[in-house]
Each structure stands twice: as C-alpha cells, then as structure tokens.
DRENBA-987779 format. One record per atom (N, C-alpha, C, O): z, y, x; residue in one letter. Coordinates in steps of 0.001 Angstrom, whole numbers, plus 500000, padded with zeros to 6 digits. Each point is the difference from the previous one (the first is absolute). Layout:
% DRENBA-987779
Z, Y, X, fimi
Z, Y, X, a
...
% end
This chain:
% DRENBA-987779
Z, Y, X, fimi
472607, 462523, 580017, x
499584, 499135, 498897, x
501170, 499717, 499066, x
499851, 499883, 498784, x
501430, 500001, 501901, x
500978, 499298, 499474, x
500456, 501627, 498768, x
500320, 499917, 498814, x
499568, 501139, 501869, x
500497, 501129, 499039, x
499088, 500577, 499345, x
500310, 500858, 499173, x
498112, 498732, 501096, x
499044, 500155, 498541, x
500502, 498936, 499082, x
500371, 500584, 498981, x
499833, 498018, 500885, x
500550, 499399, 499409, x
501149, 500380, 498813, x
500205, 499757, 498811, x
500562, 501192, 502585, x
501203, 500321, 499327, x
499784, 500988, 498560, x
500294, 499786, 498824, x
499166, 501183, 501746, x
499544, 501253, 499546, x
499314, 499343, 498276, x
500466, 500430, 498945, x
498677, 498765, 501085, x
499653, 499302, 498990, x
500980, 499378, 498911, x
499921, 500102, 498775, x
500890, 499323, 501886, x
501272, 499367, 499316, x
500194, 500798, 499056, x
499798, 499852, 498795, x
500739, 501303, 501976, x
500695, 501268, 499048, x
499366, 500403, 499537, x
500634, 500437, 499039, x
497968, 499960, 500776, x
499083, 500218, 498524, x
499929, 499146, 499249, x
499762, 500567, 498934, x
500301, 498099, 500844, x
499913, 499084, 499641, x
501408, 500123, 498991, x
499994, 500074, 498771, x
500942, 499924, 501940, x
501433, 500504, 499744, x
500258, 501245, 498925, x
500619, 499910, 498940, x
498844, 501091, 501524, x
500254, 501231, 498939, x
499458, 500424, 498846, x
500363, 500804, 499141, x
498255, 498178, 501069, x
499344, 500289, 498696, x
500138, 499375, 498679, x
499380, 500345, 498994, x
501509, 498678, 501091, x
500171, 499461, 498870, x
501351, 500590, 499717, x
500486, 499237, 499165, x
500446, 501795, 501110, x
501326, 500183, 499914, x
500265, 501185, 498548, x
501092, 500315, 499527, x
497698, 500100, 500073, x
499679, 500542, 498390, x
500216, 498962, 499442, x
500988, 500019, 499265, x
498301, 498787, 500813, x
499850, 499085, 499167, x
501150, 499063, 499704, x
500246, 499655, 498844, x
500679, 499804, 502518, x
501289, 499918, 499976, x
500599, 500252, 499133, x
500245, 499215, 499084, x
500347, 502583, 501033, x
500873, 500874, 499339, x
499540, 499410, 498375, x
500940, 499520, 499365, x
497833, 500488, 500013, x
499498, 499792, 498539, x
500501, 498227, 500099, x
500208, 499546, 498874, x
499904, 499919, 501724, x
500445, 498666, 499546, x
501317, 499899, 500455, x
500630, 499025, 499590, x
499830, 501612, 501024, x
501273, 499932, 500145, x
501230, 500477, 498524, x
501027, 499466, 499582, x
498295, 501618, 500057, x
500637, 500127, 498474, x
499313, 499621, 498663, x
500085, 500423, 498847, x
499191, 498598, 501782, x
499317, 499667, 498695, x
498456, 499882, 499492, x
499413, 499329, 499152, x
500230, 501671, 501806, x
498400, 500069, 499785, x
499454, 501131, 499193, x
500815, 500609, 499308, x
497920, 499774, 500669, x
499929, 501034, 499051, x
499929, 499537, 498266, x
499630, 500602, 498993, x
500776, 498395, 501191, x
499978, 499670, 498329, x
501380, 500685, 499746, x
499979, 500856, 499116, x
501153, 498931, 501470, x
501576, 500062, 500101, x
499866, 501973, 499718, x
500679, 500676, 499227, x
498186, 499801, 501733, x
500392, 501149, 500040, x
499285, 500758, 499077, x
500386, 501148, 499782, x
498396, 498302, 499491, x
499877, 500091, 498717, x
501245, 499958, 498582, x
500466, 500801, 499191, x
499669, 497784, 501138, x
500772, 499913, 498859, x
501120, 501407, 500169, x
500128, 500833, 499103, x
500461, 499211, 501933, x
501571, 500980, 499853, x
499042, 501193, 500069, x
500942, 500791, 500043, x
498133, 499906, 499999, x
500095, 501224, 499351, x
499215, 500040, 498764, x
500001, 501001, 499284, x
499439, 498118, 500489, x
500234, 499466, 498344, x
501354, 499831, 498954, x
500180, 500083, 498785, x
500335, 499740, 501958, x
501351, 499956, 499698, x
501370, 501383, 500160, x
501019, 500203, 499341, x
498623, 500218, 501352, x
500505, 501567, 500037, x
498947, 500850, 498772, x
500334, 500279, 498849, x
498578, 499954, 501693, x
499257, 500635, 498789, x
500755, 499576, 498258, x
500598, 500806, 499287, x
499167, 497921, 500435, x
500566, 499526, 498705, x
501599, 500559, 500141, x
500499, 500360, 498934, x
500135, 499719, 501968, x
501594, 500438, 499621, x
499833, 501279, 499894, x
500899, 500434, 499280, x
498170, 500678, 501191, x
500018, 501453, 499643, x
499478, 500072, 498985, x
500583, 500814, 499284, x
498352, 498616, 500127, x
499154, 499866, 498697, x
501144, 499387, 499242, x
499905, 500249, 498798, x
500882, 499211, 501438, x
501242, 499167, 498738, x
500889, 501057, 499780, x
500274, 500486, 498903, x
500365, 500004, 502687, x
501020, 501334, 499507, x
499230, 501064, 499034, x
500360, 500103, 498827, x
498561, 500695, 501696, x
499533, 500902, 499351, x
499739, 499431, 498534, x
500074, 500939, 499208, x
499694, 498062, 500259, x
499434, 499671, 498667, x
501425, 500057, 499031, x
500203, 500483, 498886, x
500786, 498700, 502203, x
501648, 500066, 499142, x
500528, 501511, 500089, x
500607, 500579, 499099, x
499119, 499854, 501911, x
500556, 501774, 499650, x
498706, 500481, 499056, x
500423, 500987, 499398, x
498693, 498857, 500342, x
499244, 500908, 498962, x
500653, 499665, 498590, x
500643, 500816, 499340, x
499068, 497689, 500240, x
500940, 499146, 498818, x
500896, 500917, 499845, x
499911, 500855, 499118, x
501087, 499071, 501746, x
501295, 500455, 499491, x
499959, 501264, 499706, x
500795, 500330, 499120, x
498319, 500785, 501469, x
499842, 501392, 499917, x
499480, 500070, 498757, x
500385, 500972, 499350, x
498860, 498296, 500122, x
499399, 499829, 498804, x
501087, 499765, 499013, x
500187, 500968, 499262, x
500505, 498104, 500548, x
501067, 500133, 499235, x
500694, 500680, 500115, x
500418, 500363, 498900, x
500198, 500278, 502166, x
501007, 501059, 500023, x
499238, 501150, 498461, x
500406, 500205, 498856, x
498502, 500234, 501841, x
499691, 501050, 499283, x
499819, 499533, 498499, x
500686, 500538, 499131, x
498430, 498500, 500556, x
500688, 499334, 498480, x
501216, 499978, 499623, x
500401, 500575, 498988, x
500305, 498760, 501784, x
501393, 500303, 499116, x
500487, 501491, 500142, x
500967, 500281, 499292, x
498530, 500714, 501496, x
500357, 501216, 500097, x
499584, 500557, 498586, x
500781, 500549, 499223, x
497803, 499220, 500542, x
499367, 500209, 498563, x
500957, 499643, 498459, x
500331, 500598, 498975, x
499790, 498393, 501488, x
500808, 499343, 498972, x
501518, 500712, 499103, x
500311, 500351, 498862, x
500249, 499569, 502411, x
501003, 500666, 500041, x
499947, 501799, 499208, x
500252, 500319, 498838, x
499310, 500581, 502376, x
499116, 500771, 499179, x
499580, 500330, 498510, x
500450, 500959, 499372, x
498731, 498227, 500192, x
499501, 499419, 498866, x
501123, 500418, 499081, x
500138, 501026, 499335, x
500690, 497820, 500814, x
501421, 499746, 499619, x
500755, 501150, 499312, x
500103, 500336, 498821, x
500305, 500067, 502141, x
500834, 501447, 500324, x
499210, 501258, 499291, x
500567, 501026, 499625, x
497878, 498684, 500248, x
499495, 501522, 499505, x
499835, 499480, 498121, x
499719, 500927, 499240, x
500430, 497889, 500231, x
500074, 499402, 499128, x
501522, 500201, 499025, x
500161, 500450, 498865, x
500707, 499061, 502030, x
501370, 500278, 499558, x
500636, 501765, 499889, x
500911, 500365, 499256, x
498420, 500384, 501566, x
499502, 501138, 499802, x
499755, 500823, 499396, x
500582, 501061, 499773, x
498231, 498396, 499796, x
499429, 500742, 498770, x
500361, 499248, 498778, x
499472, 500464, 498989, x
501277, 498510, 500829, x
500562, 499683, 498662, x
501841, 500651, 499864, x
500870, 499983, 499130, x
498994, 500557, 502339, x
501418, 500649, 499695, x
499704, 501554, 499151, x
500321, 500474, 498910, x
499026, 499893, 502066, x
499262, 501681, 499585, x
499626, 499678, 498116, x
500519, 500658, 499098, x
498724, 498469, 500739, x
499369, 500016, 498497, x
501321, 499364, 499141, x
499814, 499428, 498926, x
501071, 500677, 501459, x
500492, 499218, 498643, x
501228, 501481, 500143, x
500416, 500536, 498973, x
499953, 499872, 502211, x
500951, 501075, 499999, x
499314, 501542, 499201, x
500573, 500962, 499489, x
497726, 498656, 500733, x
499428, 501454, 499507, x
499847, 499609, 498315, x
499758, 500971, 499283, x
500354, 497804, 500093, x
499620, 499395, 498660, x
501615, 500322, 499402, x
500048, 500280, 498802, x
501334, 499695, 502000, x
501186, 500552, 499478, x
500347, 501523, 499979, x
500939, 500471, 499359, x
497988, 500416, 501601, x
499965, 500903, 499974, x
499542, 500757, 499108, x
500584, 501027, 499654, x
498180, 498530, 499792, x
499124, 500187, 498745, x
500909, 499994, 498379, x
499806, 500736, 499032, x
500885, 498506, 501083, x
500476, 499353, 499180, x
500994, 501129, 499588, x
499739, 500509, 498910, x
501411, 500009, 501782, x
500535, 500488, 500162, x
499817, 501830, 499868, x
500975, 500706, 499741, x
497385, 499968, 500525, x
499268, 501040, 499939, x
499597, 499640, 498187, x
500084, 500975, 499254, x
499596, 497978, 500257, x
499367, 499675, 498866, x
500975, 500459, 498882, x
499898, 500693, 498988, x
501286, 498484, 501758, x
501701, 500265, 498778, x
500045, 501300, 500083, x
499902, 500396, 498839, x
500219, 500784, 502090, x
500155, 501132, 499954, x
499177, 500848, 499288, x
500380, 500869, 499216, x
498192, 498786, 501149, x
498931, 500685, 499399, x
500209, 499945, 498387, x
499745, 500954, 499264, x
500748, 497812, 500304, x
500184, 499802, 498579, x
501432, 500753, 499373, x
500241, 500221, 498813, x
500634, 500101, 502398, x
500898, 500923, 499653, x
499682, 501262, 499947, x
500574, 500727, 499189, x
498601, 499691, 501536, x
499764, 501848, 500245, x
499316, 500186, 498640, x
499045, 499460, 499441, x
501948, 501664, 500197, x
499185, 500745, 498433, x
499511, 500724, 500319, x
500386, 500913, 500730, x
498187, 498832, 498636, x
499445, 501383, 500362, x
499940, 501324, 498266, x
499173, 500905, 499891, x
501534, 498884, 499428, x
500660, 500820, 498950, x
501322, 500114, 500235, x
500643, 499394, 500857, x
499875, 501656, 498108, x
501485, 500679, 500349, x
500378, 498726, 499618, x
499374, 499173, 499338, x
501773, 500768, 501180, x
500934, 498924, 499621, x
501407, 499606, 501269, x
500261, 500753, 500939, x
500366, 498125, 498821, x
500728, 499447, 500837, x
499400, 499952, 501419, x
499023, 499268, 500162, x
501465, 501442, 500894, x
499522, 500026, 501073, x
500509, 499184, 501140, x
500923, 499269, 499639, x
498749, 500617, 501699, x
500395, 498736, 500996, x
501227, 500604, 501053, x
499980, 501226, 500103, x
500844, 498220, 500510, x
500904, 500604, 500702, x
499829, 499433, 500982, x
499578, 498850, 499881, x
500678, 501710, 501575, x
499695, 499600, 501039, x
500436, 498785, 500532, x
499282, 499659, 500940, x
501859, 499355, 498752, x
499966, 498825, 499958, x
499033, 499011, 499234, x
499886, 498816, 500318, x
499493, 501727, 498740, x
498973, 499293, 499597, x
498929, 499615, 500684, x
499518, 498892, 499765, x
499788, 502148, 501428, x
498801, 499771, 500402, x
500298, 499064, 501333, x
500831, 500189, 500888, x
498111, 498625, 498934, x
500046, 498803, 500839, x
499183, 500477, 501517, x
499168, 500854, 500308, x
501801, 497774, 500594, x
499686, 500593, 501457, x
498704, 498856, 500551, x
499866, 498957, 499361, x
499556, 501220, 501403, x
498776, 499192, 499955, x
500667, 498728, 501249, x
500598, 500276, 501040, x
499042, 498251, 498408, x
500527, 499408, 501184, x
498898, 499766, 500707, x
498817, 499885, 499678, x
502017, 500038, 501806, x
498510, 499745, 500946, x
500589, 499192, 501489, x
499445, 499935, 501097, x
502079, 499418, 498391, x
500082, 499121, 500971, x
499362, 498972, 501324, x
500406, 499506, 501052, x
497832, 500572, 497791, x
499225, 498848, 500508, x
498875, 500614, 501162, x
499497, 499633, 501062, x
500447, 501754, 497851, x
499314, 501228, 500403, x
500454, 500366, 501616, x
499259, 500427, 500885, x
501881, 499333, 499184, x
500847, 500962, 501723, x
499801, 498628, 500620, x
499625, 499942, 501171, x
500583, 499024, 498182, x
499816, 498823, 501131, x
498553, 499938, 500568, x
499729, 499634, 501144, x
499307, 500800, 497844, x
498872, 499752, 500435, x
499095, 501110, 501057, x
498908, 499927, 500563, x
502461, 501382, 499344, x
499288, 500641, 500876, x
500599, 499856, 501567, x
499491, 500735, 500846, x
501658, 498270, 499597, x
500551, 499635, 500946, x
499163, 498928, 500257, x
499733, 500184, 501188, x
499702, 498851, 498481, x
499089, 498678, 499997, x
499193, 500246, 500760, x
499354, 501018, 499752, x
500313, 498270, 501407, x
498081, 500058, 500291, x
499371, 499211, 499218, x
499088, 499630, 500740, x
500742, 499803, 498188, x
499610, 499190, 499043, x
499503, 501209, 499360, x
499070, 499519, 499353, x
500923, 501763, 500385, x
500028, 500668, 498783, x
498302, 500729, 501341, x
499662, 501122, 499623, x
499856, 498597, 501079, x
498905, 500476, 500676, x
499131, 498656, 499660, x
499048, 499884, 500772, x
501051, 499120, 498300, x
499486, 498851, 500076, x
499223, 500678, 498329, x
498835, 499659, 499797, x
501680, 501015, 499404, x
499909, 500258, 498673, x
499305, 501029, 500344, x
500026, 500858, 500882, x
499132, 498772, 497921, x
498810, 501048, 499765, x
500217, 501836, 499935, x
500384, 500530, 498957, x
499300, 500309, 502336, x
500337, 500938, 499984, x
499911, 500525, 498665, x
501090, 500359, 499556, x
497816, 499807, 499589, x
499873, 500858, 498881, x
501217, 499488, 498813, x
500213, 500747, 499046, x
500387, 498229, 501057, x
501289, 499788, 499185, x
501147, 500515, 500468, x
500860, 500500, 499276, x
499194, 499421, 501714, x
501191, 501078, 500797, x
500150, 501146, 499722, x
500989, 500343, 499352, x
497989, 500631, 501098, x
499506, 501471, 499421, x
500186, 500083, 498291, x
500366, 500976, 499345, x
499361, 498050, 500308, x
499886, 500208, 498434, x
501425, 499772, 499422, x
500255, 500549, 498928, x
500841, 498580, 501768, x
501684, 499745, 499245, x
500378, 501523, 500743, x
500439, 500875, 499253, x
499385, 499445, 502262, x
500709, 500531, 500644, x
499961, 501439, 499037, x
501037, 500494, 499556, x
497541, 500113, 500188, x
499605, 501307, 498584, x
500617, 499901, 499502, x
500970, 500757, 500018, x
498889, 497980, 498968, x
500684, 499612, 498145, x
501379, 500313, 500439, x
500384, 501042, 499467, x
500532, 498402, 501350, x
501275, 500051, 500151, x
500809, 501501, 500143, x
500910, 500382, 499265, x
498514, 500339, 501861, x
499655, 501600, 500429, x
499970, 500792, 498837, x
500850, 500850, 499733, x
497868, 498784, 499359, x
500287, 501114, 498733, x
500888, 499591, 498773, x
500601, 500822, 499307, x
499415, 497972, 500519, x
500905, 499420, 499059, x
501599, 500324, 500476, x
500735, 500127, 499021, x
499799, 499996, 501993, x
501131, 500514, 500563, x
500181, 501682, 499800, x
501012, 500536, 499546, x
497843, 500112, 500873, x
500382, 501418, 499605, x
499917, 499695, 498659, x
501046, 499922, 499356, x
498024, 499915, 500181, x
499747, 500308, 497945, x
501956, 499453, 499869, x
500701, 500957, 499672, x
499990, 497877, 500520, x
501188, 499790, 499582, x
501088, 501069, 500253, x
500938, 500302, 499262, x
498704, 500240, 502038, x
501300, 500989, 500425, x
499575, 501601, 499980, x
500591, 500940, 500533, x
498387, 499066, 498806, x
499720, 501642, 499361, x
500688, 500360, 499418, x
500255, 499690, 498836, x
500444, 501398, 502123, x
500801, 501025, 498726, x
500076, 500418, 498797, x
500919, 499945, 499183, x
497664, 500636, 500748, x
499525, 500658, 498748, x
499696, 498834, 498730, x
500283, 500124, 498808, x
498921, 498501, 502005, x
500158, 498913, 499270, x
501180, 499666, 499277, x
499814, 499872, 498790, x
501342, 499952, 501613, x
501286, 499886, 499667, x
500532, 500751, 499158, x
500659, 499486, 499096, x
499203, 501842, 500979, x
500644, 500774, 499430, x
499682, 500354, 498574, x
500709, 500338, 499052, x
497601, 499419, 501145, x
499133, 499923, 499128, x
500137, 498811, 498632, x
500038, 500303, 498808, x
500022, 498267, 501789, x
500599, 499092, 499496, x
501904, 500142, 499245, x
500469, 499507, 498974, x
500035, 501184, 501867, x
501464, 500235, 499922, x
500173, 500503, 497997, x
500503, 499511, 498988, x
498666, 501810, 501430, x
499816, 501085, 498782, x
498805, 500245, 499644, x
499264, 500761, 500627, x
500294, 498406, 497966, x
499113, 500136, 499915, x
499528, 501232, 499008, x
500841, 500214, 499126, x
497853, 500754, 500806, x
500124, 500750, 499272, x
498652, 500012, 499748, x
499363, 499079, 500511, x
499993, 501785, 498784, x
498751, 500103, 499438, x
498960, 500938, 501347, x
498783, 500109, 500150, x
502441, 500448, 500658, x
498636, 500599, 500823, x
499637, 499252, 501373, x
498974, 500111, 500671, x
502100, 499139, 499542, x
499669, 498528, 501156, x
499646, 498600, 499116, x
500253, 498863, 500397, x
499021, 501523, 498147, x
499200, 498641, 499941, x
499001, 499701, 500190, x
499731, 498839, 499693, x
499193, 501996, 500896, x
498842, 499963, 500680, x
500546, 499157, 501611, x
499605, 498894, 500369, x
501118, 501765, 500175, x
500553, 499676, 500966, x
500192, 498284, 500306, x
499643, 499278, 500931, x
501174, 500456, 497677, x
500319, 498725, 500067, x
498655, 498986, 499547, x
499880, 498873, 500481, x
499499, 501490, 498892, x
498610, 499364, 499226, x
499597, 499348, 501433, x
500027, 498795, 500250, x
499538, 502399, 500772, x
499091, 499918, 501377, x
501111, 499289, 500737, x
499540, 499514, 501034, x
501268, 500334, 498877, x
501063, 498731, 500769, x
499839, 498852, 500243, x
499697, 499290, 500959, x
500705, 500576, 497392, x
499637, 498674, 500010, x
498774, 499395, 499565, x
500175, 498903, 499470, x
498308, 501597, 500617, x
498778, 500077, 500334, x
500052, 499371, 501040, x
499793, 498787, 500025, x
500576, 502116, 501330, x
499767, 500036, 500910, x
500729, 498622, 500451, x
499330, 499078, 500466, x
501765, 500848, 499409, x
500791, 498539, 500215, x
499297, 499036, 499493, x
499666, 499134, 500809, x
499970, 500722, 498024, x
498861, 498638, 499382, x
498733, 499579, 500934, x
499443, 498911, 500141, x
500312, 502363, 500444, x
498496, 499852, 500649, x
500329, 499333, 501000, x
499380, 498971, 500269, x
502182, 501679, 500882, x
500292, 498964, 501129, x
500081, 498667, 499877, x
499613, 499259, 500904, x
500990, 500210, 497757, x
499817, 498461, 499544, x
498837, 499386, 499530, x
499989, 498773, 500089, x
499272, 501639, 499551, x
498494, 499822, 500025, x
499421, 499784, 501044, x
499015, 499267, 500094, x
501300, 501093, 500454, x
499204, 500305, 501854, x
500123, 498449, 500559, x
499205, 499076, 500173, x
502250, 501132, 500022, x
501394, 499245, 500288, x
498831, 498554, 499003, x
498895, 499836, 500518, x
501348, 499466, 498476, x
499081, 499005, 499315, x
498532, 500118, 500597, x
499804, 499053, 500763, x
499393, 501568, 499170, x
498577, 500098, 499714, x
499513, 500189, 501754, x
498855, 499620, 500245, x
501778, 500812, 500665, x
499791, 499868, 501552, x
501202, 499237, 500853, x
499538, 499334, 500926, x
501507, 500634, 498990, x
500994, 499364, 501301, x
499912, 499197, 499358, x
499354, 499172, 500642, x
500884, 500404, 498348, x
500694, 498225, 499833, x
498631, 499482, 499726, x
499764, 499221, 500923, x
499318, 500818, 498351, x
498666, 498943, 501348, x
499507, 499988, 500910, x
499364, 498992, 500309, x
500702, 502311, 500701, x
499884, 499482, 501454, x
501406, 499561, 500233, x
499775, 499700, 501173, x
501412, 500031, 498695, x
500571, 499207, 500596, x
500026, 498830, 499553, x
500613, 499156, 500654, x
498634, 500416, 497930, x
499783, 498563, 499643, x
498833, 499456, 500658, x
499783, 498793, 500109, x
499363, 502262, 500388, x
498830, 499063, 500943, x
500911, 499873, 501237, x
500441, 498865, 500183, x
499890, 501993, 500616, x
500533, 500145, 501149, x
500973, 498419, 499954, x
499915, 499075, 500807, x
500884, 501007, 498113, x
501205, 498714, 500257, x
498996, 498443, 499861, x
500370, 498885, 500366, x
498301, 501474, 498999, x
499259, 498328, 499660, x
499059, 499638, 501408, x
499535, 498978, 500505, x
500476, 502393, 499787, x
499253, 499877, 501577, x
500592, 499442, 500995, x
499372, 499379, 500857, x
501965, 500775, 499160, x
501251, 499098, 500858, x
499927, 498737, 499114, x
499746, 498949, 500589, x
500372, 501025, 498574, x
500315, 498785, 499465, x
499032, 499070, 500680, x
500375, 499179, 500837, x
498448, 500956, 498810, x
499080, 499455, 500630, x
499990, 499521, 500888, x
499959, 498785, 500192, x
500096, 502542, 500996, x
500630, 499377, 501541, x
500432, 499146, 499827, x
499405, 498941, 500198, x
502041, 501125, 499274, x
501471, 499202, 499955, x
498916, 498520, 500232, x
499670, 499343, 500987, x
499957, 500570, 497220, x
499214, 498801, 499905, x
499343, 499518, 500715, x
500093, 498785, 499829, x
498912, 501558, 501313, x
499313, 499412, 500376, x
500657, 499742, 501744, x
499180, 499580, 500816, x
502105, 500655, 499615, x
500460, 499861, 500864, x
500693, 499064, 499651, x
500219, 499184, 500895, x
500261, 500591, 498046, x
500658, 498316, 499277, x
499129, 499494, 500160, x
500439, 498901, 500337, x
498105, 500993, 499703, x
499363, 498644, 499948, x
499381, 500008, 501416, x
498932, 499405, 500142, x
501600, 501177, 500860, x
500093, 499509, 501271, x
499942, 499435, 501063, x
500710, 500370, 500935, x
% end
C-alpha cells in the first residue's frame, strides 16, 4: 500500500515538470516575447543591410553619373578645339595655284582627353555609338593630315593637283559637318542625361 502510494507521488511529481521548466524562465509569454524578439533583430539586421546596399549602389550611380558627365564635357570641348583648328586650315588650303602650305603648317589633332578616356572605365558608361563615331572622325582626320600626296600636293600647288585639292578639302568640310550635325548633339543629350541624374540625386 505504502509503495502504491509511493508510485503515485511520483506521477504526481513528473507531470507537472514541463510546466515547471515554462515558469521557471518565465512562462510561455517570456518565450513568446524572446523569439519575437530575435525574429525583429534578424528582420532589423536584414532591413539595415538592404538600406545600406541601397545606397551604396546610389551613390555608386551617382558617382558614375559624375565621372561619365565630366567626361563627356572633356571629349566635347577637346573635339570643339579640334574643329576649330581643321576649320583654320581648311580656310588655309588653296584650292587654286598659289602660295602653298609647308609641313609645319599642318595642325596635329589634340586628343589628350581622347587617351584618357580610352584608359577610363567611365568611357563604357558613354554612349557606344559616340565612341565609334570620335574614335572614325579622329582615324580619318589623322590620315587625311599626314597624307603624303596631301602634303605634297598642298606643298606645290599646280593646275593638275587642283582637282585633287578641290576633293580635299570637300572632303575635310564634310568631316566637320558630321563632327556639328551628329557627335556634338548626341553628346549634348548624352551630357543633359547625366545632368539630370546628377540632379535628381541632389534632391535626395
């Protein structure tokens, strides 16, 4: 009798020892709340690392932006002295007999901005078809300057290389035409399209 008794005790005893353990730390409210509370600290980290990933890449934009802006106002103002410079010449080349040009005369094309921009990863930010289009203009405008026959042609002028010279500087007018009437407004949209950016990352 005395160890059915017993035997009872200890069920009596073990079955509440779940219930214990839950009031012993608190209860299940306690163990609610703390993984309520873990959840919200992974939901807080992940929300502050997205934020910040988010700005990173904005200001990555920005920057960017920036750089393909300053860019292309380097390229357009170096290809607008370049022009300039093809224009003075063109207005020198006779195309009748006359006083002819000596090889210190003919101008060298600058493109300081030009070599920086092909070292740049900024210059993959600019509109491929403006690239292709300075990288041409520059290419034939460089041979047309250092043609032999051009030169020589220019050097001494005579009545049977003035056809010669006529189609020269034709041909040179048309590259500056080009040069006005295609590169320098896509690079005036191209530079207002950054601008833009620029702008609207200032108001931020």
């Amino acid at each position: 009798m005395a160890k059915l008794m017993s035997d009872n005790m200890d069920e009596v005893v073990r079955e509440p020892k779940h219930a214990g353990f839950l009031k012993s730390i608190g209860g299940p409210q306690f163990v609610a709340a703390q993984l309520f509370t873990i959840l919200a600290t992974i939901l807080g980290v992940y929300l502050a690392g997205y934020v910040g990933f988010q700005r990173t890449l904005e200001y990555d934009r920005y920057v960017k932006a920036q750089q393909r802006s300053d860019l292309l106002t380097a390229l357009r103002e170096e290809l607008k002295q370049n022009v300039v410079r093809l224009r003075k010449l063109n207005e020198r080349l006779p195309a009748d007999v006359g006083t002819g040009l000596q090889g210190a005369d003919w101008p060298h094309l600058r493109s300081f901005a030009w070599q920086a921009a092909g070292r740049s990863g900024s210059a993959l930010e600019i509109p491929p078809q403006i690239m292709l289009d300075v990288q041409s203009l520059y290419d034939d405008v460089n041979d047309m300057l250092n043609d032999p026959e051009a030169r020589s042609s220019f050097a001494h002028l005579s009545v049977s290389n003035g056809y010669f010279r006529t189609q020269y500087k034709e041909h040179l007018e048309t590259k500056m035409k080009f040069v006005e009437d295609s590169i320098f407004p896509a690079m005036a949209q191209a530079t207002n399209a950054s601008a833009e950016l620029l702008k609207r990352y200032a108001l931020q």
